[in-house]
C-alpha positions in Angstrom: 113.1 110.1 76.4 110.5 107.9 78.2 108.5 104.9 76.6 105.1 104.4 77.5 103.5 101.4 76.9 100.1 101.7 75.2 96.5 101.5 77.2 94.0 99.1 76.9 90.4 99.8 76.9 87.7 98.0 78.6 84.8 99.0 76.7 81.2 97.3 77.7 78.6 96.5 80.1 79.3 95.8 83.8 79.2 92.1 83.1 81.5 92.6 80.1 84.2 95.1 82.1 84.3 92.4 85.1 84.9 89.2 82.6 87.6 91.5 81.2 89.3 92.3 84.5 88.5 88.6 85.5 90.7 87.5 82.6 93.5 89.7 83.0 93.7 88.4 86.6 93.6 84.5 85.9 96.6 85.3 83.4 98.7 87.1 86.4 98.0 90.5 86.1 97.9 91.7 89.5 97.7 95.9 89.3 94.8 97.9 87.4 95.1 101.6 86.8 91.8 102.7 85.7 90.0 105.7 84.6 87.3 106.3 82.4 85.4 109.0 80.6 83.4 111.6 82.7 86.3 111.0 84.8 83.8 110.7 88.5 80.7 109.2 86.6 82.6 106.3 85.6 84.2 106.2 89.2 81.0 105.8 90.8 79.4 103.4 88.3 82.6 101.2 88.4 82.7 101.1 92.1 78.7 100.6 92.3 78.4 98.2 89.4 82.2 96.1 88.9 84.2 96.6 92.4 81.7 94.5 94.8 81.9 91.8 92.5 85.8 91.4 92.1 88.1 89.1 93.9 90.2 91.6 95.4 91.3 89.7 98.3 95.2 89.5 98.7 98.1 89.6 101.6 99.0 92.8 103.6 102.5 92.4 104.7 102.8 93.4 108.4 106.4 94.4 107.5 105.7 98.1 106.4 102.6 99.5 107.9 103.0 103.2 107.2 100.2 105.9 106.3 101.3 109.6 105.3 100.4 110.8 109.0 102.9 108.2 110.4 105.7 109.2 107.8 105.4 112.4 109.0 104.3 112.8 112.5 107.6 111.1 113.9 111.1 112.3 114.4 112.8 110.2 111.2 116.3 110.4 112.7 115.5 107.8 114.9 114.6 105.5 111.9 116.8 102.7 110.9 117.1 101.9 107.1 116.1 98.7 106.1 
């Protein structure tokens, strides 16, 4: 049996939905999953609207730069575990 914790909704103008995430930022939430309802509507007006105006800014580690073509374009007998 799996327990899911419950969602929260962020309900409200553009303004509203950024002070929202804002918040949830300052107090160490680092990792949204989002959606909304028409599924791409909501897409586009978040990324028009909210996503331009977000601090998203954080550190790439150099450490493990892999994209599914190099995972899988290369011979992975060769690879060394970490």
């Amino acid at each position: 049996m799996s327990r899911q914790s419950p969602g929260m909704a962020i309900v409200g103008s553009p303004d509203t939905v950024l002070r929202t995430l804002e918040a949830y930022q300052k107090a160490g939430v680092e990792t949204f999953i989002l959606s909304g309802m028409p599924l791409l509507e909501e897409a586009y007006r978040f990324g028009e609207k909210v996503l331009p105006r977000l601090d998203v800014s954080r550190e790439v580690s150099k450490a493990r730069n892999y994209t599914w073509s190099t995972l899988f374009d290369r011979d992975l007998s060769t690879v060394k575990s970490a």
